[in-house]
C-alpha positions as CSV (number, residue, x, y, z in Angstrom):
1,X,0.0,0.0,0.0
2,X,1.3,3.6,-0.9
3,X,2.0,6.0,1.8
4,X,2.5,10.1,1.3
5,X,4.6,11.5,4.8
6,X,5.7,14.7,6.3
7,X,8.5,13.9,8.5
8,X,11.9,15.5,9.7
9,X,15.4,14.1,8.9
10,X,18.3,13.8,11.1
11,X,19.5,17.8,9.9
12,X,15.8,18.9,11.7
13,X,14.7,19.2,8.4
14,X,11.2,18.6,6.9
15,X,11.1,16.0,4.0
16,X,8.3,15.0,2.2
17,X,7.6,11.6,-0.2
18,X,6.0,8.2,-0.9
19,X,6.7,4.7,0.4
20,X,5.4,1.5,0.3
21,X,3.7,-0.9,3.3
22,X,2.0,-3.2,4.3
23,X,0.2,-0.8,6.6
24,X,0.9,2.5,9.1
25,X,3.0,0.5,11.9
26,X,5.3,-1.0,9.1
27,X,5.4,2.6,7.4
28,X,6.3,4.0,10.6
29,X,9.0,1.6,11.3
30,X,10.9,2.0,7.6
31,X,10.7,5.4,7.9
32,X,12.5,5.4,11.9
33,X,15.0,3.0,10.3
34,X,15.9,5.6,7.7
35,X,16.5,8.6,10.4
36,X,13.3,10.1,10.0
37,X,10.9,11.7,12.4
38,X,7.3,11.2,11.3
39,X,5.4,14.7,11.2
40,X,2.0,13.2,9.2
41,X,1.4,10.0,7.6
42,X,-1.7,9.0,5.3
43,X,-2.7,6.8,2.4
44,X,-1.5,8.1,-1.1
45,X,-4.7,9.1,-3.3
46,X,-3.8,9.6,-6.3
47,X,-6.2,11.8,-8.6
48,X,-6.5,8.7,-11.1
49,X,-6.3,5.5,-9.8
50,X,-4.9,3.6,-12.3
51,X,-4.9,-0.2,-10.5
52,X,-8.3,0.7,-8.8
53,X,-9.9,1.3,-12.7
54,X,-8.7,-1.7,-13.6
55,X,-9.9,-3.9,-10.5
56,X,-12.9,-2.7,-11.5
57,X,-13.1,-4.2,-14.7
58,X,-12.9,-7.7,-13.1
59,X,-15.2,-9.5,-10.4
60,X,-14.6,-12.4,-7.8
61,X,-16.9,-14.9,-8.5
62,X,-18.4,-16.7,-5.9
63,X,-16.9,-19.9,-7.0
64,X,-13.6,-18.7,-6.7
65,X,-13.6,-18.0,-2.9
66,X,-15.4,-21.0,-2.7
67,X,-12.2,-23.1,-4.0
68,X,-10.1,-21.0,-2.0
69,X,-11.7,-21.4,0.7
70,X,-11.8,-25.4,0.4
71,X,-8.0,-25.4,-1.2
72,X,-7.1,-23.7,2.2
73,X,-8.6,-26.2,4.6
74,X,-7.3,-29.3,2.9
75,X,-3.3,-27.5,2.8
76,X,-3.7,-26.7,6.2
77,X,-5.1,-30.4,7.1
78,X,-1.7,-31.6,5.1
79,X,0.4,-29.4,7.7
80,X,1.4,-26.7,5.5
81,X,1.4,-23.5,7.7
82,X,-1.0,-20.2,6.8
83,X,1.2,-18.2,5.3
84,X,3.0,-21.0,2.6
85,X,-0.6,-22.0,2.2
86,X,-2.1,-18.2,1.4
87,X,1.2,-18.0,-1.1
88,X,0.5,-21.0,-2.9
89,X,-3.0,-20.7,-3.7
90,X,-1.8,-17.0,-4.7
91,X,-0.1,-18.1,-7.7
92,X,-2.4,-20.7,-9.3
93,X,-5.2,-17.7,-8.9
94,X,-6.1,-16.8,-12.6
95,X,-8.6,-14.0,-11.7
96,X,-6.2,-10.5,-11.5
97,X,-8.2,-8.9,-8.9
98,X,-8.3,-12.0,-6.4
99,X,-4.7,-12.7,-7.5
100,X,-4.3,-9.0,-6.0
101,X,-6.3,-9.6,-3.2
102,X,-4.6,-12.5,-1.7
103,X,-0.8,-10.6,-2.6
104,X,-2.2,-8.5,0.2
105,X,-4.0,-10.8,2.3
106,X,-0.4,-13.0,2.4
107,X,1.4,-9.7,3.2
108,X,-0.8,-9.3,6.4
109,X,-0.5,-12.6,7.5
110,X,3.3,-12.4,6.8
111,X,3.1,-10.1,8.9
112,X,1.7,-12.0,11.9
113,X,-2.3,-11.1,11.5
114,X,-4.6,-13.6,11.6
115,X,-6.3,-15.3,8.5
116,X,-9.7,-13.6,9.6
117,X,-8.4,-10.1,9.7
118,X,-6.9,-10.0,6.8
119,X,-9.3,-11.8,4.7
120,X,-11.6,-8.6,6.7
121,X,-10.2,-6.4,5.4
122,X,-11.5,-7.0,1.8
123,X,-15.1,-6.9,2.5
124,X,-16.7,-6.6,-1.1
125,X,-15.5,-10.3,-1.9
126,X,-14.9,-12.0,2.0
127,X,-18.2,-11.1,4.1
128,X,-17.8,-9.8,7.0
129,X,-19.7,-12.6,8.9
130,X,-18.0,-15.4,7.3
131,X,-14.5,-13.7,8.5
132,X,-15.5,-13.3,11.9
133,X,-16.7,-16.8,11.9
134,X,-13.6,-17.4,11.1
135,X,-12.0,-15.9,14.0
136,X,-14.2,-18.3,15.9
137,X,-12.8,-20.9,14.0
138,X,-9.0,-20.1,14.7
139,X,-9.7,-19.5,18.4
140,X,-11.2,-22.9,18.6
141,X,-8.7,-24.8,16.6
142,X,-11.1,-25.5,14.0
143,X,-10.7,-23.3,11.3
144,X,-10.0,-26.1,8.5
145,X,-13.7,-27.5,9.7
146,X,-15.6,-23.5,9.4
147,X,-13.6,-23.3,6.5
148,X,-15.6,-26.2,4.4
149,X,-18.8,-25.2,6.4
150,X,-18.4,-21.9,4.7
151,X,-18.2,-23.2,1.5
152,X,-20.7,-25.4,1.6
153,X,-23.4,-22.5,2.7
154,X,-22.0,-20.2,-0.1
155,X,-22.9,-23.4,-2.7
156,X,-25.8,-24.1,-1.5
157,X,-26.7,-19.7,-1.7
158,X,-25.3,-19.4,-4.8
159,X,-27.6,-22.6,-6.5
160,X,-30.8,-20.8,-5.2
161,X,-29.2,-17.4,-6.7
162,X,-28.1,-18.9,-10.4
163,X,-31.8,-20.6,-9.6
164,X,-33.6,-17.4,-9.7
165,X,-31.5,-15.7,-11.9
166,X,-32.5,-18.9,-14.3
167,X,-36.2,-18.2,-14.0
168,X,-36.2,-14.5,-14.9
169,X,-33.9,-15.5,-17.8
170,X,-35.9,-16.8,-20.6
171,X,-38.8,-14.5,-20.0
172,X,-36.3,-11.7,-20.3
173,X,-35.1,-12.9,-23.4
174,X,-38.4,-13.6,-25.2
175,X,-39.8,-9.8,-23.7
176,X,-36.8,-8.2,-25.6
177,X,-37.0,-10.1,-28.7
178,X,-41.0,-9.4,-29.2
179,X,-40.3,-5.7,-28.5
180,X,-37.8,-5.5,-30.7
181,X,-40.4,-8.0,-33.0
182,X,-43.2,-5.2,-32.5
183,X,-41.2,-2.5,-32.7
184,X,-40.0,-3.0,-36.2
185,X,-43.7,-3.8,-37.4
186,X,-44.9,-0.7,-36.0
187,X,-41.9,1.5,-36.9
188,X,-41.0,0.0,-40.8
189,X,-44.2,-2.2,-41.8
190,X,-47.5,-0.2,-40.9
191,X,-46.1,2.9,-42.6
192,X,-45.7,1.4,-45.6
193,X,-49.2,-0.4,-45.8
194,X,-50.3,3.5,-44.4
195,X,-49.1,4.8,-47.9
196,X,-50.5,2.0,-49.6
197,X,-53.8,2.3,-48.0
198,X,-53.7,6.3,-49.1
199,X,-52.4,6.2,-52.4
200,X,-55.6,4.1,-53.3
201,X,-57.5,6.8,-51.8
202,X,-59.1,3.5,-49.3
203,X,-61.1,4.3,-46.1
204,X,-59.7,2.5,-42.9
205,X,-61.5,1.4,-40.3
206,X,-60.5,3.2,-37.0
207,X,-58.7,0.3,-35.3
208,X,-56.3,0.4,-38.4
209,X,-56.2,4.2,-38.5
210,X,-55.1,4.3,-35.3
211,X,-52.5,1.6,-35.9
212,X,-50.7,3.2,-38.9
213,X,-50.7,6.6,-37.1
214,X,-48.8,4.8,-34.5
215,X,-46.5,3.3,-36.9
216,X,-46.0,6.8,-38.8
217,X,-45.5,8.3,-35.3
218,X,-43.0,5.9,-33.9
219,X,-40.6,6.2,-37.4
220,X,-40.3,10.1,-37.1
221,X,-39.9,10.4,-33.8
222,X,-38.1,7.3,-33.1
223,X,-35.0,8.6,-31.9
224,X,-36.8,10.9,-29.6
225,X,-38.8,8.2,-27.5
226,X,-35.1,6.1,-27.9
227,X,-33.6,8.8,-25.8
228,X,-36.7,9.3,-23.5
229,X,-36.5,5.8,-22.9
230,X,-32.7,5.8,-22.1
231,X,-33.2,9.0,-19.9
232,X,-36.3,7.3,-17.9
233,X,-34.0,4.0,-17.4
234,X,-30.8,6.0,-16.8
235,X,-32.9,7.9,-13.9
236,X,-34.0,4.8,-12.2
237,X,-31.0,2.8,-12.0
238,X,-29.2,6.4,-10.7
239,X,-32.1,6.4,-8.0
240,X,-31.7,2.8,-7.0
241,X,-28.4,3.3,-5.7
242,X,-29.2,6.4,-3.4
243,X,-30.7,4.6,0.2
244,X,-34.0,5.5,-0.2
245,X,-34.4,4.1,-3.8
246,X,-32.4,0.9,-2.9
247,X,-35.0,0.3,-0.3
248,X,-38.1,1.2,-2.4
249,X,-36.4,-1.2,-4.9
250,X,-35.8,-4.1,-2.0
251,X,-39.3,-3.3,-0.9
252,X,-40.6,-3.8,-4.7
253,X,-38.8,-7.2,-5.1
254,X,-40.7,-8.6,-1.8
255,X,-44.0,-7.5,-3.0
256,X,-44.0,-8.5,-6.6
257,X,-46.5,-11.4,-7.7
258,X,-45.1,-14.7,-7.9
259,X,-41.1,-13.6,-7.4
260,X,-41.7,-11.9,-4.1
261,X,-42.4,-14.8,-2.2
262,X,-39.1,-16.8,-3.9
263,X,-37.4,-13.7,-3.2
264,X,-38.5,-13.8,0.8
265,X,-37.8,-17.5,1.4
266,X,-34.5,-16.7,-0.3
267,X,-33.4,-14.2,2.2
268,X,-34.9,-16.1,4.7
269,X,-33.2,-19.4,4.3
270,X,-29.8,-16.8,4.1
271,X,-31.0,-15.5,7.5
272,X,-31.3,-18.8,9.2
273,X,-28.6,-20.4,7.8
274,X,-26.1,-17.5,8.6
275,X,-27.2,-17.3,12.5
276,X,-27.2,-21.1,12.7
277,X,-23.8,-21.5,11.1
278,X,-22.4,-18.6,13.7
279,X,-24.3,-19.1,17.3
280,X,-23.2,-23.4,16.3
281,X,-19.8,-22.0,16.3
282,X,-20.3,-20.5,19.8
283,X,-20.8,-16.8,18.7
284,X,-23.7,-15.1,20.8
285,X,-26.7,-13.8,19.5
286,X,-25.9,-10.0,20.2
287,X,-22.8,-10.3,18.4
288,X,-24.7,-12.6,15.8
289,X,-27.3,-10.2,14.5
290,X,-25.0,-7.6,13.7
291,X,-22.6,-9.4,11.5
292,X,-26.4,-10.8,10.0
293,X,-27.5,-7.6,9.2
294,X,-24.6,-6.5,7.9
295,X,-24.5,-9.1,4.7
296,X,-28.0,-8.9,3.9
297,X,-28.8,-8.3,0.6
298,X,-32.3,-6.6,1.3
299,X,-32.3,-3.2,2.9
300,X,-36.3,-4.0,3.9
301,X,-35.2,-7.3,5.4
302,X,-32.3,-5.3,6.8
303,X,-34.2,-3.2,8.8
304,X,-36.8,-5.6,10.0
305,X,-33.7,-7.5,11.9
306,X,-32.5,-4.5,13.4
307,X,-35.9,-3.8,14.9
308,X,-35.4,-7.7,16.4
309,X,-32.6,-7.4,17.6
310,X,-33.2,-4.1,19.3
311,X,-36.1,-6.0,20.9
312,X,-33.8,-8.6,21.7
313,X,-31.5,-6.4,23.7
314,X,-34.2,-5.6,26.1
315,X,-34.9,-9.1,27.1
316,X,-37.9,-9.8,24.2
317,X,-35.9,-12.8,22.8
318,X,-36.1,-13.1,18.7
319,X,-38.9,-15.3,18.4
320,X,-41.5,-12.3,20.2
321,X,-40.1,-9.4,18.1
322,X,-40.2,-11.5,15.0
323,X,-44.3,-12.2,15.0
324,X,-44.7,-7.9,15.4
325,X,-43.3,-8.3,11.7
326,X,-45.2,-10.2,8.6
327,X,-42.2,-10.4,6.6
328,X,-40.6,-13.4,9.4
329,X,-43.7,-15.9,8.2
330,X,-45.4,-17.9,11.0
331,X,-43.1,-21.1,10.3
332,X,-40.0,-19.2,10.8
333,X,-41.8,-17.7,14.4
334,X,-43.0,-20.7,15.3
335,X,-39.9,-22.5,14.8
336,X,-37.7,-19.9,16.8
337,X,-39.8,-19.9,19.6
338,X,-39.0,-23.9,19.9
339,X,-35.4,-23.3,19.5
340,X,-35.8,-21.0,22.2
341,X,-36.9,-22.8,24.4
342,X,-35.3,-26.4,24.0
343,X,-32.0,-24.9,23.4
344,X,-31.8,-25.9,20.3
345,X,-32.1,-22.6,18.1
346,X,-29.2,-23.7,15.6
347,X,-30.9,-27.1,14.8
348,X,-34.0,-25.5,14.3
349,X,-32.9,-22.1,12.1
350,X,-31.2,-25.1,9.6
351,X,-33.8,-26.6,9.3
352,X,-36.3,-23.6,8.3
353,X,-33.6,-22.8,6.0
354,X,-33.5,-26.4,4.5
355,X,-37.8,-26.2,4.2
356,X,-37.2,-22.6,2.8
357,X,-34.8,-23.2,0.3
358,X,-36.9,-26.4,-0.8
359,X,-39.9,-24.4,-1.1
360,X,-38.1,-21.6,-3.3
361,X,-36.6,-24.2,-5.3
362,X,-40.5,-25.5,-6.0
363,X,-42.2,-22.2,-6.5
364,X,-39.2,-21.6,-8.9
365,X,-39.9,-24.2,-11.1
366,X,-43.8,-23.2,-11.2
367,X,-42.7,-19.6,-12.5
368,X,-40.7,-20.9,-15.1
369,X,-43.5,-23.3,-16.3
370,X,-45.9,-20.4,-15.8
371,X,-44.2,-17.7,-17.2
372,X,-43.0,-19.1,-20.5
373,X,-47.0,-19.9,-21.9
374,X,-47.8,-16.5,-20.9
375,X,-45.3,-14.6,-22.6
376,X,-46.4,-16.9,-26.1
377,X,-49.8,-15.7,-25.2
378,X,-48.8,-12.6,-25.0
379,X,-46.5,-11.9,-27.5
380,X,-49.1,-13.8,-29.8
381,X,-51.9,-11.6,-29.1
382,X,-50.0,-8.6,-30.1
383,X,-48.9,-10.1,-33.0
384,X,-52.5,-11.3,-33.9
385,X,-53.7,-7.7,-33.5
386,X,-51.4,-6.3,-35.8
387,X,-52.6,-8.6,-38.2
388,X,-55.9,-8.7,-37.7
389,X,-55.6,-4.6,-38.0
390,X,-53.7,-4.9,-41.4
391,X,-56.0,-7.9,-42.6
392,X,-59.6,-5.7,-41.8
393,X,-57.7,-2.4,-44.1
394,X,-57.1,-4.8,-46.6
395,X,-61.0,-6.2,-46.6
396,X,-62.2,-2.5,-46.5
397,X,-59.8,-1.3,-49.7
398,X,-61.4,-4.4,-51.2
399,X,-65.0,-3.7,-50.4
400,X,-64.1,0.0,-52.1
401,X,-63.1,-0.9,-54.6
């Protein structure tokens, strides 16, 4: 990491100038061994960030910290110690960013951190919760063990995510292709039966009127409504990342027909299996929630747990503060409350998430089989009108003439 200093030399006089570190402490230290006197010391930001524009044309795949994490436990089960095991699985990395990652990850551990904090502090690709579970893990002597459990969870979240993701895609697909179908019918082929129609001096009916002024319409101003359109879209997705529109966004995904429910069991099943993975490892609940909240991918959801676990401070327990709330469904309740009271809250948040994520699964499979003869439909009946339109201008220029 690149460090900009103020600092006095052994002639009392100020210097300024760049180093690298691994972090202050180690910046500090070079800098004492070369005579100085440290006056101010800060991370170098440079106006254009050269290796930070380029990280951001590459992503860490969930897959990939999935085999790193399960390359790790089974090197350190072998007896190879952290820091030859982080600089191994360093060099066969092919993805640039992780590659980078890990060059600093090893540097920290070199350095004598533990594998948790370091992995911390990269928390757009190592989740927070997963790190400090972690922690657990190396003060227990267990961390090969937490590290396949981690694994496993982020397989099993990203199936239900590639799952859902699957659903939407095919509708997508066919929903751009008949717009783009439609488009060019209304934009290229109606005008031209609409100077057809009027060079034979014919009378339309008003259906087909309408129609070919819609056509006529569309092809002069096309590039106007293109850019209206791009405006509209450009607005919305600049408005979904500002707080408020991320929740009104998170809040639209829960509600929508059909995908809002596989959307709440998702998150659900996430919830449950992330606090039973951490209290199992002997993490308590008020330290629990937190690093819950933290990784949730809903900002509705989000704040629904924080109004749990603000209850559960006071003494209200989860299960309580959860049936205030219709979002936490009556199962999940229900089944908390047990835990609760026979001690057993890990067993029983696993299994919710196991009944939520086979219910997902289910209602996932429905959509698909749902939504695919209802697009057809659909596309079809515009189609048919279109036709039909065309076909009845065509019967009335014949009855003319």
């Amino acid at each position: 990491m690149a460090y900009q200093y103020v600092a006095y030399n052994s002639r009392r006089q100020v210097v300024k100038g760049k180093l690298q570190a691994v972090n202050d402490k180690a910046a500090t230290e070079l800098l004492s061994i070369a005579g100085y006197q440290v006056i101010n010391l800060k991370p170098f930001v440079p106006f254009f960030d050269r290796d930070k524009w380029v990280d951001s044309l590459y992503q860490v795949k969930t897959p990939d910290v999935v085999l790193f994490y399960r390359q790790l436990a089974m090197l350190l089960e072998c007896g190879t110690n952290m820091g030859a095991a982080m600089e191994m699985l360093q060099t066969q990395v092919s993805n640039p960013l992780l590659k980078k990652v890990l060059r600093g990850a090893v540097a920290e551990v070199r350095g004598g951190s533990q594998l948790s904090a370091a992995l911390a502090k990269y928390p757009k690709i190592f989740r927070p919760d997963y790190c400090q579970l972690l922690g657990v893990g190396e003060q227990s002597g267990n961390l090969e063990g937490l590290l396949r459990q981690v694994a496993d969870y982020m397989e099993k979240e990203e199936t239900t995510s590639k799952q859902i993701k699957g659903a939407l895609m095919m509708p997508g697909i066919i929903s751009v292709v008949a717009l783009i179908v439609v488009a060019l019918m209304i934009t290229f082929v109606l005008p031209s039966f609409g100077k057809m129609y009027a060079s034979l001096g014919a009378e339309l009916p008003p259906m087909a009127k309408a129609m070919i002024a819609l056509g006529e319409g569309a092809k002069k101003n096309g590039l106007l409504v293109l850019l209206l359109a791009a405006t509209l879209v450009s607005g919305v997705v600049i408005y979904i990342k500002t707080p408020s529109g991320r929740y009104q966004w998170d809040k639209l995904l829960l509600r929508v027909p059909l995908i809002g429910r596989v959307n709440l069991l998702s998150e659900l099943s996430r919830y449950c299996r992330s606090i039973a993975l951490l209290f199992r490892a002997g993490m308590p609940l008020s330290e629990v929630m937190p690093l819950v909240i933290k990784g949730s991918g809903n900002k509705v959801l989000a704040e629904a747990m924080t109004n749990v676990q603000m209850e559960m401070v006071k003494g209200e327990g989860i299960s309580g503060p959860m049936s205030k709330n219709k979002l936490f469904l009556p199962m999940l309740v229900q089944m908390v409350k047990v835990g609760e009271e026979t001690g057993s809250l890990d067993s029983t948040l696993q299994a919710v998430a196991q009944s939520y994520e086979a219910e997902a699964g289910e209602k996932i499979h429905a959509l698909i089989g749902l939504i695919e003869p209802a697009m057809t439909i659909g596309i079809g009946g515009v189609i048919a009108l279109i036709a039909v339109t065309l076909m009845s201008a065509m019967t009335s220029m014949y009855g003319n003439l």
